[in-house]
C-alpha positions as CSV (number, residue, x, y, z in Angstrom):
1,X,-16.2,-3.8,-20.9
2,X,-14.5,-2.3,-18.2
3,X,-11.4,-3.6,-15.9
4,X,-14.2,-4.2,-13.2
5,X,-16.4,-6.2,-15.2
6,X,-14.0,-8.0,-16.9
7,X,-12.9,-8.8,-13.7
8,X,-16.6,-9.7,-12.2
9,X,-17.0,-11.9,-15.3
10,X,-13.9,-13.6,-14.9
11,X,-14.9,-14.5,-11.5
12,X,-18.7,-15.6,-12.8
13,X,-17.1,-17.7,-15.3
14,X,-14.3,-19.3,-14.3
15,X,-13.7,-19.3,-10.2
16,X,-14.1,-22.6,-8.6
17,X,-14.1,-23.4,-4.8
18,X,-13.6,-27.2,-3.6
19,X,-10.5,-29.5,-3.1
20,X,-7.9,-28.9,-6.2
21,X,-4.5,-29.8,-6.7
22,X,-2.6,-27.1,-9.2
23,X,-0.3,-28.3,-11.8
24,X,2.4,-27.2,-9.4
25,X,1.2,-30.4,-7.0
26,X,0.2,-27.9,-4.6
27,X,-3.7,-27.9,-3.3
28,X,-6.3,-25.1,-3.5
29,X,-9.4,-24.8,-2.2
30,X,-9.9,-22.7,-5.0
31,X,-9.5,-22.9,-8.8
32,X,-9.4,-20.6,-11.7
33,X,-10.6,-22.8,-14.6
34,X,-9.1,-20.7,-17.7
35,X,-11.4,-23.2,-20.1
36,X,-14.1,-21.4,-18.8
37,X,-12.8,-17.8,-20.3
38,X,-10.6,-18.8,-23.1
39,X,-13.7,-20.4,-24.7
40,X,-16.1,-18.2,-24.4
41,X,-15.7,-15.1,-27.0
42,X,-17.4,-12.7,-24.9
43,X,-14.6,-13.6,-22.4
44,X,-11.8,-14.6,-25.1
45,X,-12.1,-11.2,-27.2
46,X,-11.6,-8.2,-24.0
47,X,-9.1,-10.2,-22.9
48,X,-7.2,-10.2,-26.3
49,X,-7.7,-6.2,-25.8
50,X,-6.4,-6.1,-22.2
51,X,-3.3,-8.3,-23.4
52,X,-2.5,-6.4,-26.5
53,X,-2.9,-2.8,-24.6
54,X,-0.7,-4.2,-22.0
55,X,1.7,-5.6,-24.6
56,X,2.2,-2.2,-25.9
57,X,2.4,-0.9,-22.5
58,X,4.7,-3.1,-21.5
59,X,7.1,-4.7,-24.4
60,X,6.5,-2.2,-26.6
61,X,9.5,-3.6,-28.8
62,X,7.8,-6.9,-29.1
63,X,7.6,-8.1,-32.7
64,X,5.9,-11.4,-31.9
65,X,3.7,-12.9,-29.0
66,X,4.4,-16.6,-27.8
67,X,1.6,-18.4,-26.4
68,X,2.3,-22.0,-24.8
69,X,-0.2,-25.1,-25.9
70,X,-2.9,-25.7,-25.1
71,X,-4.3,-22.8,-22.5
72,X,-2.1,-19.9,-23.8
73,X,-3.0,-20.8,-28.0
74,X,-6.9,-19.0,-27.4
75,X,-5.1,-16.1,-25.7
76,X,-2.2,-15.4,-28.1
77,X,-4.1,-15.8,-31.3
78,X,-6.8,-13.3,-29.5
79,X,-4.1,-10.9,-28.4
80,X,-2.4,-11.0,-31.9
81,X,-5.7,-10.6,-34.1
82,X,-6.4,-7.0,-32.0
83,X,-2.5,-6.1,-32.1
84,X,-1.4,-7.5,-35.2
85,X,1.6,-9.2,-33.7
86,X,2.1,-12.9,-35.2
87,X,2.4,-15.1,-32.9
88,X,4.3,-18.3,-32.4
89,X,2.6,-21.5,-30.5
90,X,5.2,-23.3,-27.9
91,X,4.7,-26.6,-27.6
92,X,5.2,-28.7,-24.6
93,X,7.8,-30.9,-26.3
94,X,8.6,-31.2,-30.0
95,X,6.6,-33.4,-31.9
96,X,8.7,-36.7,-33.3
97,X,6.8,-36.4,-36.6
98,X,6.3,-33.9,-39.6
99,X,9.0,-30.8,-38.7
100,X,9.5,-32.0,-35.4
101,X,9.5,-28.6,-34.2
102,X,8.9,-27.3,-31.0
103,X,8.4,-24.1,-32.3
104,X,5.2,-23.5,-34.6
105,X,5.2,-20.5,-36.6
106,X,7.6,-18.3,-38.7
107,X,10.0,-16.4,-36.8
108,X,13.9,-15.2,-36.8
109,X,16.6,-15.7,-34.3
110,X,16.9,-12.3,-32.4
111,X,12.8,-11.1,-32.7
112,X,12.1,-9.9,-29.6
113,X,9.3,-11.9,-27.9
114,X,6.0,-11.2,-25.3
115,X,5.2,-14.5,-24.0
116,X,1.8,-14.8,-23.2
117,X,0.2,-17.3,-20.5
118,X,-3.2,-17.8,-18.9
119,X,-3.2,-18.6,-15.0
120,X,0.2,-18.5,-13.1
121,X,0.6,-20.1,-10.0
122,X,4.9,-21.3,-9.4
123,X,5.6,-20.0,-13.1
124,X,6.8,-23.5,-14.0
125,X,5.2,-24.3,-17.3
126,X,5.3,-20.8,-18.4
127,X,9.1,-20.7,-17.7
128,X,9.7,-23.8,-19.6
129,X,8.4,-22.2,-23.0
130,X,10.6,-18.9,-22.2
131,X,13.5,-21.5,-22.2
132,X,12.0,-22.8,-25.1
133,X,12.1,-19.5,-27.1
134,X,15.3,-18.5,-26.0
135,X,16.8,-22.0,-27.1
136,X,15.3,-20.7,-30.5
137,X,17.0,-17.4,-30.6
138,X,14.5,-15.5,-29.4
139,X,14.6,-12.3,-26.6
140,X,12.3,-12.6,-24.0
141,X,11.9,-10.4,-20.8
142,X,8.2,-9.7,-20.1
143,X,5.4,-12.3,-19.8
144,X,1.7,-11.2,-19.5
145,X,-0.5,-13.5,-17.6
146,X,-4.7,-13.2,-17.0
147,X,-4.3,-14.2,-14.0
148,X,-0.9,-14.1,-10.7
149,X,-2.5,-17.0,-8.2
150,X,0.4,-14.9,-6.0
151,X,2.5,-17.9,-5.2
152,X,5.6,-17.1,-6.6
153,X,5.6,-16.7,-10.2
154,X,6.5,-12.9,-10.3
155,X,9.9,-14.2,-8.6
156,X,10.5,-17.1,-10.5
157,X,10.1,-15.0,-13.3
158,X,12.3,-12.5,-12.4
159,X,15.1,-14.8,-11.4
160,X,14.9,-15.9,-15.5
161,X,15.0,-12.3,-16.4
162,X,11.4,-12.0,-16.8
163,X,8.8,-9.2,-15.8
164,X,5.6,-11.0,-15.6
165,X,2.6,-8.5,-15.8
166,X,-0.8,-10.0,-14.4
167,X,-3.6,-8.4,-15.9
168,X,-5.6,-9.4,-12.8
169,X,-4.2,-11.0,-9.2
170,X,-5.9,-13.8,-7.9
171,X,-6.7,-11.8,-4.8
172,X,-8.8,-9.6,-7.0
173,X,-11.2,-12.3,-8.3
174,X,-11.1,-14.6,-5.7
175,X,-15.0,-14.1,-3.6
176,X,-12.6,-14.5,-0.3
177,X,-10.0,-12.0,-0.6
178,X,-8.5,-12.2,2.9
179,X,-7.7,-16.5,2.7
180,X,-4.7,-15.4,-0.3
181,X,-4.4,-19.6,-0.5
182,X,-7.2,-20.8,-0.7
């Protein structure tokens, strides 16, 4: 599949117009549900191509991908089955049962990190786990994302050290490309 039609089928599959309001509190009139690519494996497995070609790309030092719960899990484990990077699952909070990690997966303090995300919109969330994994031990300084919703995230990012790579802006997929906002 190429860029085009990932693209194309990205947009078939997962762009939504109507009244939203983004984890960031802000409202859309557009919406990029990532349930509707992350759980389809026609979807799921280019994009674990695109991410692990741009992980090589990109952080080619990387010894491990990081994918937040719950929307990043589908796209790190698909990344890491076509690299054959392990990858580490950051959870929102640590759980107050079992290990009571925040953490899951087998890593060592100093591993050098790709963080992997699904839609960004303010960076927020995504941000949060890269504090998460440097709390840890861990280097992080690049982030690959599906999809930039080009509201600030590259920024953000790059004010926590951070080079976020979009595989796709939002202006790319969405079927209005001249109302950036929705």
């Amino acid at each position: 599949m190429t860029r085009d039609e990932l693209a194309g089928a990205l947009r078939d599959a997962a762009y939504l117009e109507g009244d939203f309001v983004l984890r960031s509190g802000r409202r859309s009139k557009y919406y990029l549900d990532k349930y509707r690519f992350e759980t389809r494996p026609d979807l799921l497995a280019p994009l674990g191509r695109a991410i692990a070609d741009a992980v090589r790309e990109h952080e080619p030092e990387a010894t491990r991908l990081a994918g937040p719960e719950l929307g990043a899990v589908a796209l790190a484990a698909a990344a890491s089955l076509e690299s054959g990077l392990p990858f580490l699952i950051v959870r929102k909070e640590a759980k107050d049962y079992g290990t009571s990690k925040r953490l899951e997966g087998v890593f060592e303090q100093g591993e050098r990190v790709c963080l992997i995300e699904d839609v960004v919109t303010t960076g927020g969330a995504a941000l949060e786990a890269v504090q998460a994994l440097r709390d840890a031990g861990l280097q992080v300084s690049s982030a690959i994302c599906v999809v930039d919703r080009e509201e600030g995230g590259i920024d953000a990012f790059a004010r926590q050290a951070v080079r976020l790579r979009p595989l796709y802006r939002s202006s790319e997929l969405r079927k209005d490309p001249a109302n950036p906002h929705g």
